[in-house]
C-alpha positions, 0 to 999 in steps of 0.5 A: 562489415564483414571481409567478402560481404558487399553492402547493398544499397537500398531503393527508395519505396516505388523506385523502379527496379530497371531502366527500361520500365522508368523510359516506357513509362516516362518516356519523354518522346511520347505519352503512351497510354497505360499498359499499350503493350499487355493488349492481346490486339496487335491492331489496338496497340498499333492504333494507340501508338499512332495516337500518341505518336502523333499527339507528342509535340516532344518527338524528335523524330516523324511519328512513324519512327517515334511509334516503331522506335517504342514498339521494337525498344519494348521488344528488345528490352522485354527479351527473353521474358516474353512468352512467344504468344506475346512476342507474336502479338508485338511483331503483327503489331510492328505490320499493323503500325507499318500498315497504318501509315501507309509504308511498306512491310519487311519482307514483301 
């Protein structure tokens, strides 16, 4: 090898590129349906991770924070990626969720 050229290591065939992806799709708190975060419907989304919010029986936490936790970790690690129209799609969604089981919403 050449001076100033690092070697890079390959990954296996279909390993994930990142992290975040691996956690959202295997998560070991809840079994979340596929593609729950592409919906173009904040309430569909709420309503699914109610469903495995509730379902899970690997949860640590009540199933409100299980659903929230999934929803904001999405938010946050998606980042600057997001287009706006999606962001707003996911934060109505975070109300819808909040609306859901009852609590109260930010703000109000």
């Amino acid at each position: 090898m050449t001076a100033g050229r690092k070697r890079r290591r390959r990954r296996p065939r279909g390993a994930t590129k990142y992290w975040s992806g691996e956690v959202t799709r295997n998560s070991n708190a809840l079994d979340l349906e596929r593609d729950v975060f592409k919906g173009d419907s904040p309430k569909a989304i709420a309503q699914s991770l109610k469903r495995s919010a509730n379902s899970s029986r690997r949860r640590k936490a009540e199933p409100f924070r299980s659903a929230m936790s999934m929803l904001v970790f999405y938010i946050n690690r998606a980042g600057k990626n997001l287009p706006r129209s999606r962001l707003r799609i996911l934060e109505i969604a975070k109300d819808e969720l909040r609306d859901l089981y009852h609590k109260p919403r930010r703000g109000t």
